[in-house]
C-alpha positions as CSV (number, residue, x, y, z in Angstrom):
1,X,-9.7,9.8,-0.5
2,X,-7.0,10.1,-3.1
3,X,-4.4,7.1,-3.3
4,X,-1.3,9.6,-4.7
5,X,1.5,7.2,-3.4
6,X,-0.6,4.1,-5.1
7,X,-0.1,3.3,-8.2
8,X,-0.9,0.6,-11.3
9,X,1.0,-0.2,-14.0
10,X,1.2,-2.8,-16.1
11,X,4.3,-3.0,-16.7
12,X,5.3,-2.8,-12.9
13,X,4.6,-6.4,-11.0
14,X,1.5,-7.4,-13.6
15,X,-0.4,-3.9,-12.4
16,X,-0.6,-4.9,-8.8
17,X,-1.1,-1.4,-6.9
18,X,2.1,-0.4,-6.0
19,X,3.5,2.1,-4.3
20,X,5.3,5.0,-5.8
21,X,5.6,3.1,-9.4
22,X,8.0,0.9,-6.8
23,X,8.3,-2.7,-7.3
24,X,6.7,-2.9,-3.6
25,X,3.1,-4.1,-4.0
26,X,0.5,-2.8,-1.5
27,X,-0.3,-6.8,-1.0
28,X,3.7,-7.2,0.3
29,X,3.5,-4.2,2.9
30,X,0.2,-5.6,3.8
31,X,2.1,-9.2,4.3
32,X,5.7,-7.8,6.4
33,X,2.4,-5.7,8.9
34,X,0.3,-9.0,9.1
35,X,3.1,-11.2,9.5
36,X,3.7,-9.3,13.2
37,X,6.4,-6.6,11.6
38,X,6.3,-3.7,13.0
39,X,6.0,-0.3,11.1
40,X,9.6,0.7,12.0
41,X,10.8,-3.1,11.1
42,X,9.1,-2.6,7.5
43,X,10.9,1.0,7.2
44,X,14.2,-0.5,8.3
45,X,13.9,-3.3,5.8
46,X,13.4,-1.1,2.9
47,X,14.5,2.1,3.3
48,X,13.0,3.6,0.0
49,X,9.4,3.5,1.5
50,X,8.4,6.2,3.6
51,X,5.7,6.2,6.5
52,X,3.4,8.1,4.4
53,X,3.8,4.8,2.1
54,X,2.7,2.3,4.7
55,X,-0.5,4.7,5.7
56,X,-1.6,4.8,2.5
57,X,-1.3,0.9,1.7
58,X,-3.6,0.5,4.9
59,X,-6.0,3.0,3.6
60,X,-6.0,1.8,0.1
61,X,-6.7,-1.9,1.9
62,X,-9.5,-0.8,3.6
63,X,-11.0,1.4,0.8
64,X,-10.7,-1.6,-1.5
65,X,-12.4,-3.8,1.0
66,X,-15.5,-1.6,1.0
67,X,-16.5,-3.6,-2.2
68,X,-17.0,-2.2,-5.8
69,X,-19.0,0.6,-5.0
70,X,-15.9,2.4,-3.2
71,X,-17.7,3.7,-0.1
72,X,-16.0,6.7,1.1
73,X,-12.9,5.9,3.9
74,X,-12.7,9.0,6.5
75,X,-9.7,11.7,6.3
């Protein structure tokens, strides 16, 4: 799968993957959805971020949890 919205930088929050080269980590969109916000809540909050944003930071997640070897995560 190709992470376009994620990026890393390391001059942007220490490298953490971001998204869009926005100071809005993957780890903080992660945080507002596990915390009980809702996608719409998280949208609302920051306006700059886009649904396509929040898919991708769950998909980047779960592609990162797949360990070092970076097993493929469906379409």
């Amino acid at each position: 799968m190709k992470f376009d919205r994620i990026t890393h930088d390391p001059r942007v929050m220490g490298g953490k993957p971001c998204i869009r080269g926005l100071r809005m980590t993957v780890g903080m969109v992660l945080g507002w959805l596990a915390t009980g916000h809702t996608r719409e809540q998280v949208l609302a909050e920051y306006p700059y971020l886009e649904a396509e944003d929040i898919d991708q930071a769950l998909a980047y997640a779960a592609w990162r949890m797949q360990g070092p070897e970076g097993a493929a995560v469906p379409a």
